[in-house]
C-alpha positions as CSV (number, residue, x, y, z in Angstrom):
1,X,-70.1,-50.6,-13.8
2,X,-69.2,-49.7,-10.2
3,X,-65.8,-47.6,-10.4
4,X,-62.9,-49.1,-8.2
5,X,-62.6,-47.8,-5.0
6,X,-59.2,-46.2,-4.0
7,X,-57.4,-46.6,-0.9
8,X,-54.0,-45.2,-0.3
9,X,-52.2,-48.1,-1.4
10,X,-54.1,-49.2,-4.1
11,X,-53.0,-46.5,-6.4
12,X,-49.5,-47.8,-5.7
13,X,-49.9,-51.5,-6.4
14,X,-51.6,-50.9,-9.4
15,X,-48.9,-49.0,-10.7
16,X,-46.3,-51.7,-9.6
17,X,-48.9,-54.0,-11.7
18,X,-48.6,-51.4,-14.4
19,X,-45.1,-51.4,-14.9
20,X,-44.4,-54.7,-15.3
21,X,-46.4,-55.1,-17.8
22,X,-45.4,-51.9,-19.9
23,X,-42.5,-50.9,-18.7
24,X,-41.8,-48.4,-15.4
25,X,-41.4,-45.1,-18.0
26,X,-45.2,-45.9,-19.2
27,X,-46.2,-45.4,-15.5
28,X,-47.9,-42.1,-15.2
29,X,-51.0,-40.9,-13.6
30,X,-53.7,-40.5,-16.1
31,X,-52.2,-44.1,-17.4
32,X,-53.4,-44.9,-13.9
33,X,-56.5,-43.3,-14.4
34,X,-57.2,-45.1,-17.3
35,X,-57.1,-48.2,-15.6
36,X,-59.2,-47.5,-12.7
37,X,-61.7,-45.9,-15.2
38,X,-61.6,-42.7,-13.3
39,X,-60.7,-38.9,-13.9
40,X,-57.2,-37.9,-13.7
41,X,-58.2,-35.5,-10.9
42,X,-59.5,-38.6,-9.2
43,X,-56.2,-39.8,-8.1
44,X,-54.5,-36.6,-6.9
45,X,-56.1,-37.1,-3.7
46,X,-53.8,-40.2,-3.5
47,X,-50.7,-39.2,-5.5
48,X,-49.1,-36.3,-6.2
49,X,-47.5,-37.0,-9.7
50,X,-46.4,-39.6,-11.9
51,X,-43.0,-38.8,-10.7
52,X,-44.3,-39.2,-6.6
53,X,-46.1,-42.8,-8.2
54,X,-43.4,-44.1,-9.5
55,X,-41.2,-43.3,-6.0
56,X,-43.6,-45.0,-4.8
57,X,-43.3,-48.3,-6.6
58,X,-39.6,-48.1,-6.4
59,X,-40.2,-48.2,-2.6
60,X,-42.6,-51.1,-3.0
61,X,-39.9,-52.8,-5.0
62,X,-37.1,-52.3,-2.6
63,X,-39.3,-53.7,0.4
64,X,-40.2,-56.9,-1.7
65,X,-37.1,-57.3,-3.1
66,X,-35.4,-57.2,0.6
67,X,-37.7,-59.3,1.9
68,X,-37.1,-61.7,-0.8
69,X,-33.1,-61.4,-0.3
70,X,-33.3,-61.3,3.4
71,X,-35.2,-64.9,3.3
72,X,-32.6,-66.2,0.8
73,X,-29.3,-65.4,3.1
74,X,-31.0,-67.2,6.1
75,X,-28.5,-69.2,7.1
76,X,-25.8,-69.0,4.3
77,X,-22.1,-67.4,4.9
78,X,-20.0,-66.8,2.2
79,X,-20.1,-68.3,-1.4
80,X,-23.6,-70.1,-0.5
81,X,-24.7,-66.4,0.7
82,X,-23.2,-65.0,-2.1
83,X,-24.8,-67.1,-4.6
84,X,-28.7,-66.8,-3.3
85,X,-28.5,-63.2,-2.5
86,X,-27.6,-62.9,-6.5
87,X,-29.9,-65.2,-7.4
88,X,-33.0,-63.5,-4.8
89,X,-32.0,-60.5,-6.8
90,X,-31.7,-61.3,-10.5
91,X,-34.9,-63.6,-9.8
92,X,-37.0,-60.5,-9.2
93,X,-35.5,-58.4,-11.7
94,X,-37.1,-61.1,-14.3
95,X,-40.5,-61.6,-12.6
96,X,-41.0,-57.9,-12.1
97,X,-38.9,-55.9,-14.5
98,X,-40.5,-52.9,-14.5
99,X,-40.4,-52.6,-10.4
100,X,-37.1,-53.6,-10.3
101,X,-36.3,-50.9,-13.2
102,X,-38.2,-48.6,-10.8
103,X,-36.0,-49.2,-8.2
104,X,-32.8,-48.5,-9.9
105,X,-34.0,-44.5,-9.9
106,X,-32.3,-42.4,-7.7
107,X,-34.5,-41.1,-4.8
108,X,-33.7,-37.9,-2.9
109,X,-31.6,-38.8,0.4
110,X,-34.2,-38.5,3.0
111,X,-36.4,-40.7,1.2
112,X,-33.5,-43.1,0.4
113,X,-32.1,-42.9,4.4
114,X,-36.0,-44.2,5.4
115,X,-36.0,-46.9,2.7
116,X,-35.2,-50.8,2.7
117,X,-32.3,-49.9,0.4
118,X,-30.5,-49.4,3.2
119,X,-30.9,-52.8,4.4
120,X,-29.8,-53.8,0.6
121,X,-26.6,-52.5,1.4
122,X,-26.3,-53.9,5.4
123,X,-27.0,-56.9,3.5
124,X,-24.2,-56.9,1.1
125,X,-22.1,-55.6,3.4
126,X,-22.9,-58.8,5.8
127,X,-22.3,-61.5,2.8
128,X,-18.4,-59.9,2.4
129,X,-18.2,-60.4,6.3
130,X,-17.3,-64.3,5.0
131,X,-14.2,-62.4,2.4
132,X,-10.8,-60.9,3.7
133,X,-11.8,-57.5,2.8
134,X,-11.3,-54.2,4.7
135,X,-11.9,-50.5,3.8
136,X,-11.9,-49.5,1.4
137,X,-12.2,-52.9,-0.4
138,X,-15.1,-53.6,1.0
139,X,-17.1,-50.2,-0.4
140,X,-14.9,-51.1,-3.8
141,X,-16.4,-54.9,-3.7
142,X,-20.7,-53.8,-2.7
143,X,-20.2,-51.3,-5.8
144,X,-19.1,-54.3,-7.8
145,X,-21.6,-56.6,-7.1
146,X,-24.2,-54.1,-7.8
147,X,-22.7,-53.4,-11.2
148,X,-22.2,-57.1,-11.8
149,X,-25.6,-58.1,-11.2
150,X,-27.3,-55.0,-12.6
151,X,-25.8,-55.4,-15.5
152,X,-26.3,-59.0,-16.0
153,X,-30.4,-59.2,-15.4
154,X,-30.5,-56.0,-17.4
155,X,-28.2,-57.7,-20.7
156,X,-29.9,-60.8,-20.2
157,X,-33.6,-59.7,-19.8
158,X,-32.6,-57.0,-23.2
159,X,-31.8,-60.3,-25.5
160,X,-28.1,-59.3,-25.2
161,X,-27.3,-62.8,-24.2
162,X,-28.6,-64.3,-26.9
163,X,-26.7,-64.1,-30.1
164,X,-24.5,-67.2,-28.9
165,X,-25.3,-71.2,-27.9
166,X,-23.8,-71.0,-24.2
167,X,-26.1,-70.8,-21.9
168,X,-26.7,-67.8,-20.0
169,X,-27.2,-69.6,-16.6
170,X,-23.9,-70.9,-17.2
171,X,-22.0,-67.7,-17.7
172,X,-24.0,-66.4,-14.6
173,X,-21.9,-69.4,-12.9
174,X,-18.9,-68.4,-13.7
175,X,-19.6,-65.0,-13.2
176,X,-20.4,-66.2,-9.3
177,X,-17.2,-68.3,-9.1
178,X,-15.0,-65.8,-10.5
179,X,-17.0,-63.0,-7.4
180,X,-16.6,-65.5,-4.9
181,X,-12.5,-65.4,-5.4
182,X,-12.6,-61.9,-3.8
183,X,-11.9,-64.1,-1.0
184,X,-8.2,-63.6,-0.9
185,X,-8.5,-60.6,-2.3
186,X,-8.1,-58.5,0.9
187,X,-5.6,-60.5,2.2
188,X,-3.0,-59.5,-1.1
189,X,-4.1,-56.3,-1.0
190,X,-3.1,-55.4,2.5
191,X,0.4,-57.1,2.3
192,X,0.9,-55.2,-1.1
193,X,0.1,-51.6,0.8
194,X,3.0,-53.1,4.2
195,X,5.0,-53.7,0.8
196,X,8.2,-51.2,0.1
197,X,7.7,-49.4,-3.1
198,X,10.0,-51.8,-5.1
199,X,9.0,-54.4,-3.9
200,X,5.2,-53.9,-5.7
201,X,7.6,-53.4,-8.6
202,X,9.3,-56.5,-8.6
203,X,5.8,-58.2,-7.6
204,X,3.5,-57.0,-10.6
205,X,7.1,-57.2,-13.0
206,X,9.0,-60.1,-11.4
207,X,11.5,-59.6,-15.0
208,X,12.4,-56.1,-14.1
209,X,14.0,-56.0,-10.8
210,X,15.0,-53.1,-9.3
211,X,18.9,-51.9,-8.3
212,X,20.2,-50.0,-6.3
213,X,23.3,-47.7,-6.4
214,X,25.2,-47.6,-3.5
């Protein structure tokens, strides 16, 4: 049988390939080898490492996962763009586990100032332009939504959601709705900082009112 022939990105693809179907850990280069059919030694001309291939796929999946995102926003402002860029990105984290679990890893800075994870966050950034947020609310709301939706594809796609009869979709609703009323968050928030020390008190205790001795 004629042995596959490598280009640079082939390697790369197959790896992607690879760890969706076994998982993104189980991604190393004589796994690789194995299923070219090849010598390990084979692929160094192409990759480095296992830990260099699997950089690699996380910057395949960051790519395809923005393009994905930035096709979904098209033409959506605030709780529509909320809602598809959510569901671009828990979408892919089901069809491609093991790429989007790639993508999670940390990469070094350079290679994470030249990646499309940066346009991941100028996207999520963009979709909060629609919500009465300033610094440093804003930053504060990005880091939730990547929590909230990392942790939701990652419970879901585990089994964690599945020890009850509600439906998952429909908690993933209400988890949307209950995002989407950041939308007067900012505007509370910045009237409670122009507040007077007491009168946050008397706001968050409006029984315990403060005096004052003359």
């Amino acid at each position: 049988m004629a042995r596959a022939v490598l280009t640079p990105e082939r390697p790369t693809r197959a790896g992607a390939e690879l760890a969706d179907e076994a998982g993104s850990v189980q991604v190393t280069v004589s796994a690789l080898a194995g299923r070219f059919d090849i010598k390990v030694a084979s692929l160094y001309s192409h990759v480095t490492s296992s830990q260099n291939l699997r950089t690699r796929i996380a910057l395949v999946a960051l790519e395809e996962l923005a393009g994905r995102v930035a096709a979904a926003l098209a033409g959506r402002a605030g709780a529509d763009a909320l809602v598809a860029f959510a569901d671009a990105r828990c979408d892919y984290a089901r069809e491609h586990p093991g790429r989007y679990d790639a993508a999670q890893r940390g990469l070094d800075p350079e290679t994470a100032a030249a990646s499309a994870g940066v346009r991941h966050a100028r996207m999520t950034r963009a979709i909060l332009r629609g919500y009465d947020l300033s610094e440093p609310d804003r930053t504060h709301a990005v880091r939730m939504l990547g929590s909230v939706f990392h942790g939701s594809v990652s419970l879901e796609t585990a089994g964690g959601f599945s020890h009850t009869g509600v439906d998952s979709q429909a908690s993933w609703l209400w988890i949307l709705d209950g995002l989407d009323a950041l939308r007067g968050t900012g505007a509370r928030r910045d009237r409670q900082r122009a507040a007077p020390p007491d009168a946050l008190r008397n706001a968050a205790h409006p029984r315990i009112r403060t005096t004052r001795t003359s």
